[in-house]
C-alpha positions in Angstrom: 29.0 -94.9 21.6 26.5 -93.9 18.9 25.4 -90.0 18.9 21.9 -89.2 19.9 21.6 -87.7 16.2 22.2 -91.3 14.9 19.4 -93.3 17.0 17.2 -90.3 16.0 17.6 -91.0 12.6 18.2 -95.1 12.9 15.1 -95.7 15.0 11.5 -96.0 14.2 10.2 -95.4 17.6 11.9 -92.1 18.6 12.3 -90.8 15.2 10.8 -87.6 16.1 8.9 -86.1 19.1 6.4 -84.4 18.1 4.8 -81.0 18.9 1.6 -82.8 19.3 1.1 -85.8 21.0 1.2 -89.3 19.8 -0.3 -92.4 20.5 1.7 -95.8 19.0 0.7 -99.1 18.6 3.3 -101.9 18.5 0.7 -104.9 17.4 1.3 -108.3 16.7 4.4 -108.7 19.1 5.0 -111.9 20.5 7.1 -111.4 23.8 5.4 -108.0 25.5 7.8 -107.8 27.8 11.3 -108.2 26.2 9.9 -105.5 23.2 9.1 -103.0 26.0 12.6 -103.8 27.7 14.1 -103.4 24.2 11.7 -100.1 24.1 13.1 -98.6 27.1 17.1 -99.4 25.9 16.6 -97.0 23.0 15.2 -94.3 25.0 17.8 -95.1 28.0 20.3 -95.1 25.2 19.2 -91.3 23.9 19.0 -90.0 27.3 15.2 -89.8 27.1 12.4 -90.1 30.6 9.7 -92.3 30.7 7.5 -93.6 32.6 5.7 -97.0 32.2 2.5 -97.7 33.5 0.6 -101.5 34.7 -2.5 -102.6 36.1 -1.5 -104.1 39.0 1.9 -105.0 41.4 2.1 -108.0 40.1 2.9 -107.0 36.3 5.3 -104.4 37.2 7.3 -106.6 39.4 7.5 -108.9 37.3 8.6 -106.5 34.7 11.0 -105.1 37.0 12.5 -108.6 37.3 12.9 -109.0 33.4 14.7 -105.3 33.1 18.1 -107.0 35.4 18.0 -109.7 33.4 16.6 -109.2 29.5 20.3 -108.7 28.2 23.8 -109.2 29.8 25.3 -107.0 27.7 23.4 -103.9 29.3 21.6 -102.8 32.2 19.3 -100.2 32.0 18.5 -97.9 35.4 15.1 -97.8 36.5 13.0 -97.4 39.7 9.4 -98.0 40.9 8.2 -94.6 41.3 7.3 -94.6 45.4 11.2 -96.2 45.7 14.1 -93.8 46.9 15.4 -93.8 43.9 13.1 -92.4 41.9 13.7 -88.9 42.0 16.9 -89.8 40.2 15.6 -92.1 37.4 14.4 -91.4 34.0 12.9 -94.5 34.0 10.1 -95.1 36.3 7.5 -97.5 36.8 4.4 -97.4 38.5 0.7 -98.9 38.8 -0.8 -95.1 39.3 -0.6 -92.6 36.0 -0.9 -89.8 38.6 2.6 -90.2 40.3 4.0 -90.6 36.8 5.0 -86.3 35.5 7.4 -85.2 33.7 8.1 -88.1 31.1 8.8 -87.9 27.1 7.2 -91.3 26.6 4.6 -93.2 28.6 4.9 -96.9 27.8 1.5 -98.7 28.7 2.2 -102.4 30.0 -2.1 -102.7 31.2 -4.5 -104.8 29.7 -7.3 -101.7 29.3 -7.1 -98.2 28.3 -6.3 -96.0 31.5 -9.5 -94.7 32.1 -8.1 -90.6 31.6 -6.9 -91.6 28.2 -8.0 -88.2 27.0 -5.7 -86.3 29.4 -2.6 -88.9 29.4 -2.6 -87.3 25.7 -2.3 -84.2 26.1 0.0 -84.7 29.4 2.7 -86.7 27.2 4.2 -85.8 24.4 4.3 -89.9 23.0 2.7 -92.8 24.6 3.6 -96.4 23.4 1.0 -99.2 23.8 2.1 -102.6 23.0 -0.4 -105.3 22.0 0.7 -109.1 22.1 0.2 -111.0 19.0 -2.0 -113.7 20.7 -5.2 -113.7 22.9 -6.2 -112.5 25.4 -3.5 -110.1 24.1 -4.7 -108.9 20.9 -8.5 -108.9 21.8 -7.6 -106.5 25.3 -5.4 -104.2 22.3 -8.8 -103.7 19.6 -10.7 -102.6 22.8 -8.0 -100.4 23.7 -7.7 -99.0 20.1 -11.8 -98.8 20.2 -11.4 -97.1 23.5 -8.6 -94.8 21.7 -11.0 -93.9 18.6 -13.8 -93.0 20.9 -11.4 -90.5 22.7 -10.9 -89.0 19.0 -7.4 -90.1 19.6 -5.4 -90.6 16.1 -2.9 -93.5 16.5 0.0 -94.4 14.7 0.2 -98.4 14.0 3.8 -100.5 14.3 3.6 -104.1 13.0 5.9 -105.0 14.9 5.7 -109.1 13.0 7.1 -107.2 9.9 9.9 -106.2 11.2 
């Protein structure tokens, strides 16, 4: 197994924490879904807690469906955040950003900008938005980013299509 030191170094998305809080944008990525499961292997991998946030039920079931079954090889351990499991997980999902404390990384699955934008910021140390490379996708992501800007929120952009 690969030290934490090395996927520190190795990886992009958790190269560093830092002391103040930042907001990435994974654009232009053409299956949502399997880049956040990959997403959430790399912090499972390093041992790190996050919490993932949707818009509705529906999303995050569905989600929770594709974490059992996006690779064979792995499984990563997760639990919706009112399940009993939860307290034990460092991988939680949920459809309310309240019920989600205590993360590294909050991983945004929603199709607008949570509406406390300004506060998620300061209450996590890195939040991940991922915008799909097609519409209604991409348009919902540029009114998150405008949303972001408006905030005075400085982002960090991932081209994830470059990659």
């Amino acid at each position: 197994m690969k030290s934490k030191k090395y996927f520190l170094q190795r990886n992009f998305l958790f190269a560093k924490i830092p002391a103040m809080s930042e907001l990435s944008i994974h654009t232009n990525v053409t299956q949502p879904m399997l880049h956040a499961c990959k997403v959430l292997n790399k912090a499972h991998q390093i041992g790190m807690r996050v919490a993932v946030l949707f818009d509705n039920e529906i999303a995050m079931d569905t989600f929770d469906r594709t974490l059992w079954t996006f690779n064979d090889a792995c499984f990563i351990p997760h639990a919706t955040v009112d399940s009993p499991g939860a307290k034990r997980s460092k991988i939680l999902l949920s459809t309310h950003v309240e019920k989600l404390v205590g993360a590294e990384i909050l991983l945004l699955m929603c199709t607008t900008a949570p509406h406390n934008i300004d506060q998620l910021y300061n209450d996590f140390p890195k939040i991940i938005d991922i915008v799909g490379a097609n519409d209604p996708f991409l348009t919902e992501g540029r009114k998150r980013f405008v949303v972001y800007r408006k905030a005075g929120i400085t982002t960090v952009i991932h081209n994830i299509a470059n990659r």
